[in-house]
C-alpha positions as CSV (number, residue, x, y, z in Angstrom):
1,X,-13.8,-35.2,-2.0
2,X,-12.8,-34.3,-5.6
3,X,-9.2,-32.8,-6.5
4,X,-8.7,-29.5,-8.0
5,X,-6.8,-29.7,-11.6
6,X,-3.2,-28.2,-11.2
7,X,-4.4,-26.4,-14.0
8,X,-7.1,-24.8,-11.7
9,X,-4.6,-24.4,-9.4
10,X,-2.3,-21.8,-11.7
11,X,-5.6,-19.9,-12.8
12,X,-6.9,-19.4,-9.5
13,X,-3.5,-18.4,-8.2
14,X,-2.9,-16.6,-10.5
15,X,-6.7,-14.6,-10.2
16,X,-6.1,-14.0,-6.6
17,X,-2.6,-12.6,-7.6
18,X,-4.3,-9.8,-10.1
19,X,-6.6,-9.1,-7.9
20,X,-3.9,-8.2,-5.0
21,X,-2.3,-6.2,-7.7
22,X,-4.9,-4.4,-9.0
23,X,-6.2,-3.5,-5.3
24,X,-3.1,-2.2,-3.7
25,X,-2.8,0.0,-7.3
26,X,-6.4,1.7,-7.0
27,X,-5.4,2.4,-3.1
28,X,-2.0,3.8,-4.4
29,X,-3.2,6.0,-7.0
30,X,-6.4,7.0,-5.0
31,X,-4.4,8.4,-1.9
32,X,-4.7,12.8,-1.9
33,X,-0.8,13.5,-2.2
34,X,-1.9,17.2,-1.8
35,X,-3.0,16.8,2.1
36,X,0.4,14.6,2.6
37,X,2.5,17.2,2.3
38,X,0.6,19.6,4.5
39,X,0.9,17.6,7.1
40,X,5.0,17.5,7.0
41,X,5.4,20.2,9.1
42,X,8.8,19.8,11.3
43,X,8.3,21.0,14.2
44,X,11.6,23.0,15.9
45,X,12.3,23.8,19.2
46,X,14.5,26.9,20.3
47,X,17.0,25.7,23.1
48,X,19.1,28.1,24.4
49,X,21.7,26.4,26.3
50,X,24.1,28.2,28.5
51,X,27.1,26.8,29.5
């Protein structure tokens, strides 16, 4: 069986790289921020402790 070229080697590396960038950017910048922050609610509880 044939061997790749090291020079085949960087491009494709470096293809799959890009491609692993450019993905995780379009899910970063395609993510509603709006609905995020409505669901932040903190939720506090009244205790009154006596003593």
């Amino acid at each position: 069986m044939p061997q790749m070229a090291p020079m085949s080697w960087t491009m494709l590396l470096l293809m799959f790289i890009m491609s692993y960038m450019m993905f995780n950017t379009m899910i970063y910048f395609t993510q509603d921020l709006k609905t995020n922050k409505k669901n932040k609610k903190i939720m506090t509880l009244q205790m009154n402790w006596k003593w």
